[in-house]
Every structure is written in structure tokens, then in C-alpha cells.
N, C-alpha and C positions, 0 to 999 in steps of 0.2 A: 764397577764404578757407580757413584751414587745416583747422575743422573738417568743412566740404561736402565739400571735395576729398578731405580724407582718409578722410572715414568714410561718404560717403553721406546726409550728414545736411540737410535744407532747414531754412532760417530758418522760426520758428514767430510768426505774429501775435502781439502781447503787447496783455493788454488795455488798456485807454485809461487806466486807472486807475496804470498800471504804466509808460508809454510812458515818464514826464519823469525815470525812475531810470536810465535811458541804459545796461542793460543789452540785451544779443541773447539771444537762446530758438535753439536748434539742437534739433533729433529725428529718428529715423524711427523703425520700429515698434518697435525695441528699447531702442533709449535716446534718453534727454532730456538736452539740457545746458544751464546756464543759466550766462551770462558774464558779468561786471560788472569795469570797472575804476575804483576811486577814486582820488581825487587824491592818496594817500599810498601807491599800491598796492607792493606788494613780493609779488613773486614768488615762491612755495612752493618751495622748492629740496629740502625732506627730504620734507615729507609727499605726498600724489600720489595722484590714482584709476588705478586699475589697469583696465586693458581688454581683456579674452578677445577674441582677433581669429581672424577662420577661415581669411583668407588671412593668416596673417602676412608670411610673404614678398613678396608681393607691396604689402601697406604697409610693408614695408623701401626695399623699391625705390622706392616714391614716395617716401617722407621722405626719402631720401638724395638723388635725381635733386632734388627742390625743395628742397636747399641745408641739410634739417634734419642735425643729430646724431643719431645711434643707438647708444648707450649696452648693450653685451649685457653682461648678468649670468645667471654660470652660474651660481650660489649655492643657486640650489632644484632640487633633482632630478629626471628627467627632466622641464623644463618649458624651452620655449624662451621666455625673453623678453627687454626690451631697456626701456632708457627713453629718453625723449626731452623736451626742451622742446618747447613751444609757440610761434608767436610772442610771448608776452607774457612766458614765461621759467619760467612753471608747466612743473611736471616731470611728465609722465606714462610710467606705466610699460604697454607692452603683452604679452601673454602670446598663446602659441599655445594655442588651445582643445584 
């Protein structure tokens, strides 16, 4: 899965109450993510969470070797980062810390 592989993150139990919304829970100690997709879903192409990463190059290199796009925008001064889709077509933007 794209968020484990890429970020280190394990699947988080959801409670029972919450299981039949057919969404997945991703964390580790720094961040949570919470993923849902409805039966109308469309894909955020402009808006995007942004991700301070510490190896960024080395998540360049997996998103590229596992078949993703990496999108670099030099647009903000000394900052390297780049965007990328997810499998589902959400655009995330990652940033070197």
C-alpha cells in the first residue's frame, strides 16, 4: 500500500462503531491519516496536504522506482519539493525539512 511503503506508516484499528464507513486509519508517531473513498469520489487535483519529509530523496526514489510521478516545483525559495499523486489521484505535495 502506498501510504505504509511510503511513509512508514501501519494500518491503525478503527473502532467498531466506525468499521461499516469503509474508510482505513494509517500513523506512526508523527502523523495520522485518515482515508475514505465515496462512490462519487473525485480526486483533489489543486488542493493537497503538504509533507515535510527528512529523507526526501530517498522518497523520490521509491515514488519514481514504484511507477509514481514526481512533479518538482521550484516556485518557493530555497525549499526543495515536488508533488505527486497518490493511487487514488489526490495530489500531495512533499517538502525537504
Amino acid at each position: 500500500m502506498f501510504y505504509s511503503a511510503a511513509f512508514g506508516l501501519t494500518e491503525d484499528a478503527k473502532p467498531e462503531s466506525l468499521k461499516a464507513n469503509g474508510r482505513i486509519w494509517f500513523s506512526n508517531a508523527g502523523v495520522s491519516i485518515h482515508l475514505g473513498v465515496g462512490a462519487e469520489f473525485k480526486p483533489a487535483k489543486k488542493a493537497h496536504p503538504a509533507l515535510r519529509v527528512e529523507r526526501l530523496d530517498t522518497l523520490t526514489d521509491w515514488l519514481e522506482t514504484a511507477g509514481f510521478d514526481v512533479l518538482w516545483d521550484d516556485r518557493f525559495p530555497n525549499t526543495q519539493r515536488y508533488y505527486c499523486e497518490d493511487p487514488f489521484g489526490n495530489r500531495i505535495k512533499f517538502m525537504a525539512l
